[in-house]
Residue, then its C-alpha position, 0 to 999 in steps of 0.5 A: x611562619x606567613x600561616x602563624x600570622x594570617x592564623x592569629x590575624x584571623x582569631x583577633x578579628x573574629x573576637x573583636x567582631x563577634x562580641x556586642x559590647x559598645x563602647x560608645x555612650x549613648x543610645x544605638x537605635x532610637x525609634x519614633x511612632x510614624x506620622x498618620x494621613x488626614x482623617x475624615x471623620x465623616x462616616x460615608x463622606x462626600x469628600x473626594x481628594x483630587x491630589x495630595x503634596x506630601x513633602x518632608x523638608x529636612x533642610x534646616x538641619x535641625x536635631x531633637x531626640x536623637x533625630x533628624x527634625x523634618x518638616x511635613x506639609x501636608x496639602x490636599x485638593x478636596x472637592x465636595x462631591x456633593x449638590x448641597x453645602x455641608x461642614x466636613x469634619x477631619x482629623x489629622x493624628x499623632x502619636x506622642x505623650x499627652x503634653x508632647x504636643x505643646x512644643x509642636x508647631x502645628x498648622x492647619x490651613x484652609x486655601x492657605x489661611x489658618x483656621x483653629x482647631x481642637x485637641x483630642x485625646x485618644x488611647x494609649x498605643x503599644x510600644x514599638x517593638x526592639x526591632x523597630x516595628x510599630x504594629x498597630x494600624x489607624x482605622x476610622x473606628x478607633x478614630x471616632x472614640x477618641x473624638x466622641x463628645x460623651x462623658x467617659x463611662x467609668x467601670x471601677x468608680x461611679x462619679x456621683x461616689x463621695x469618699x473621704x480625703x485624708x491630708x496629712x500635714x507633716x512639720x518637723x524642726x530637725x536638721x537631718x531629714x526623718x522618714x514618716x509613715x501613715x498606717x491604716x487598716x481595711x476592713x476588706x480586700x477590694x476598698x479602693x484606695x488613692x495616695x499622693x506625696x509618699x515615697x513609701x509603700x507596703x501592705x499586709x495581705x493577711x491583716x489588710x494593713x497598709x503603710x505609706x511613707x515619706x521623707x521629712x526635712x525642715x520643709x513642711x510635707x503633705x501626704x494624702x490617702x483617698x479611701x472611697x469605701x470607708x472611714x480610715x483609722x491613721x496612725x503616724x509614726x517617725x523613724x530616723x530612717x526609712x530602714x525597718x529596723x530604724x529607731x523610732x522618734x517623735x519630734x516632729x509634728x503631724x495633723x490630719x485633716x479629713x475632708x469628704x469629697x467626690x471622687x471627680x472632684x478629688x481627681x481633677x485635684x490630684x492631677x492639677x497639683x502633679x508636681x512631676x510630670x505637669x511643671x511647664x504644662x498647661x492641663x489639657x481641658x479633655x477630663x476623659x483622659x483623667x477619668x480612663x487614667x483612673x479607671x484603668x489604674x483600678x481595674x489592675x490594682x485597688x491601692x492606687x499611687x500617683x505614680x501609677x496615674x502618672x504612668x499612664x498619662x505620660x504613655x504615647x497615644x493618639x492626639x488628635x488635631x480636630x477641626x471642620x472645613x464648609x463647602x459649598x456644593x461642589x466647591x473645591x478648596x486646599x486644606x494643608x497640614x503643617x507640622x515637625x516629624x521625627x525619624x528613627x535613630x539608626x548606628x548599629x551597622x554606621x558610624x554616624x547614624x541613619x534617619x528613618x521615617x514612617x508614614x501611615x499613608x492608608x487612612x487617606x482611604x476613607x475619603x470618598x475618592x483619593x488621586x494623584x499622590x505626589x511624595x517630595x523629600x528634601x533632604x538637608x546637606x549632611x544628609x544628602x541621600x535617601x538610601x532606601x524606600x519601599x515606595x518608587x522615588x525618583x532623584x531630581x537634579x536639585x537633590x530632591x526626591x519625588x515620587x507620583x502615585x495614580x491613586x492611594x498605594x497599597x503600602x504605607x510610606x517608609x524611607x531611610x536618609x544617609x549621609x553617603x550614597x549607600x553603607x559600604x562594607x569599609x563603614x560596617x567594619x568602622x562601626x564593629x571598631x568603633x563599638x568595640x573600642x573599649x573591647x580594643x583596648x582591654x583584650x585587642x592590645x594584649x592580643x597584638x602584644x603576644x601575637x607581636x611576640x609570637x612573631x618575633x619568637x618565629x623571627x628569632x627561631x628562623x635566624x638561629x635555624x639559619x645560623x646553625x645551617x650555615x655552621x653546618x656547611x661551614x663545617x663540612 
């Protein structure tokens, strides 16, 4: 009987532990970019790091994202190794959405004073990997494109290119919302086309035709269809839905306003008036962003649709915090960087989560020089422990850790924090239940019922067995 039970016992664990169904709402990983080294953008510069602070502050237990905020000062010695006077450019870049900058609160300081800066808008980065990797590198190359002055050069548009606007202005008095949709020809396959305001789209190859559709209520509606390469000839026709087989219907007014228009003036618009992705943000003055936006929706596809530019605005990037510090010839001065960090969510082997932070320590190599890294973590109260990194740190009385490098190391900087010394086996089992709960209750019960029954049918099987036995001897 005792091996019917550990057998049963067995088969229940193994089926609650093998099947990956979380029964949890949320997510279970979350990763974020890593946080980047100051950037000289001076080619051979002159200026050698005497020692750097680098310090994350988690004490004031804020969360955002699924994350665990630090605080980042980033100080620098710096020294002009040079017998002359010169303007040191620097960088200091992140990675994040175009607009995702403006909640941030950045600082940069020079002796401890704060000094302004610009804001650069570099590349679009591939996205982190399912296991959380983030395989590209920062090297002072890319860093000089995103902070170069010219105009962008565009390769699928000019911008001396005039093109013609169509507005389309929709009015309608019904009180159950119609479906309106706006159908032209092109003449050729490569005409290049940009729309806004619809909801709708679809296309004929074999005739060139389009079809571009939106949803009309009491509210008055606007769609437009830039054509860059030829005159358009627009029909308007109303459905009482968006179906294909839908009743067609005409009360409801419509007038199409055609202006002529150059292309970087109507983009700068389009942009301006995106009434998704800009409510509560400034546009940011750097138009190269727009213009690659445009140039890179093209280079895929000639129908363009504000989604596509959207798409591509909201991707992460590099931003880039520019400024210039003087030195005098071999002045010394501290420039400090100051800013919020978010670290990679963690549950799939705990309960409660782990934080993990990444730091790209090697662009710090282009300075002429660069000694003495000090590296301090401050963890907060509910999360006491670095559990893991891949860099020598040291534990200190006051809970803080601190790790001092000679010279710039050859890896870049990753720690975890944990609200426990270590994940003990006990948690990863906690965890399996836990994300399993449902499975628990919809397969694990029933399991526990009949491995119950099945006990207590041996149970009621040996008490016969026994009664019959003592009848037996009774017997003899």
């Amino acid at each position: 009987m005792r091996k019917c039970k550990a057998i049963l016992l067995i088969v229940l664990i193994v089926i609650l532990s093998g099947i990956l169904t979380y029964g949890n709402s949320g997510p279970v990983t979350w990763f974020q970019y890593p946080g980047i080294s100051m950037i000289t953008i001076d080619e051979h510069s002159p200026i050698s790091v005497l020692n750097e602070e680098l310090h994350f502050d988690f004490s004031k237990e804020e969360h955002d994202n699924f994350s665990l905020i630090g605080e980042v000062s980033a100080k620098y010695s710096m020294k002009n190794t040079e017998e002359e006077s010169i303007i040191s450019r620097m960088v200091f870049p992140f990675i994040k959405n175009m607009w995702g900058v403006e909640k941030d609160k950045i600082e940069v300081l020079v002796d401890g004073k704060p000094i302004g800066y610009s804001i650069h808008y570099g590349d679009t980065v591939n996205s982190i990997s399912a296991n959380g990797k983030f395989e590209e590198s920062i090297e002072l190359k890319d860093i000089l494109k995103s902070v170069i002055e010219e105009k962008y050069a565009p390769k699928n548009f000019d911008y001396e290119e005039m093109g013609i606007l169509y507005r389309i202005h929709l009015e309608s008095d019904r009180e159950e919302s119609m479906h309106v949709v706006a159908n032209f020809q092109t003449e050729t396959g490569s005409s290049r086309i940009l729309t806004k305001g619809n909801n709708s789209y679809a296309y004929n190859s074999e005739s060139n035709e389009f079809s571009v559709g939106t949803w009309l209520d009491e509210e008055k509606r606007v769609m437009e269809i830039f054509s860059f390469d030829e005159n358009l000839k627009i029909d308007i026709k109303g459905y009482e839905s968006g179906h294909s087989d839908a009743d067609e219907i005409t009360d409801f007014k419509y007038e199409i306003e055609e202006i002529e228009m150059g292309i970087e003036h109507y983009l700068i618009d389009y942009i301006a008036t995106d009434r998704d992705i800009l409510i509560g943000y400034n546009i940011p003055e750097d138009k190269n962003v727009y213009y690659k936006a445009l140039d890179q929706a093209l280079e895929r596809e000639r129908f363009i649709s504000e989604d596509q530019i959207s798409s591509l605005l909201i991707a992460s990037r590099y931003v880039l915090i520019a400024y210039e510090v003087p030195f005098e010839m071999l002045e010394e001065k501290t420039i400090e960087v100051r800013y919020p960090t978010l670290g990679s969510m963690d549950k799939r082997k705990t309960v409660n989560p782990t934080y993990t932070y990444n730091y790209f320590l090697h662009p710090a190599k282009y300075w002429k020089d660069f000694h003495d890294l000090t590296i301090k973590i401050t963890p907060s109260k509910d999360y006491p422990y670095v559990i893991q990194s891949n860099l020598p740190l040291i534990k200190e009385t006051d809970g803080t850790y601190v790790g001092t490098f000679e010279t710039l190391p050859e890896e870049d900087l990753s720690f975890t924090l944990y609200e426990k010394e270590e994940i003990t086996p006990s948690e990863k089992i906690m965890n399996t239940i836990n994300n399993n709960i449902y499975l628990l209750l919809f397969i694990g019960i029933p399991l526990l019922v009949i491995l119950s029954l099945v006990i207590l049918g041996l149970m009621v099987r040996k008490v016969v067995q026994l009664h019959r036995k003592n009848k037996n001897l009774n017997r003899l």
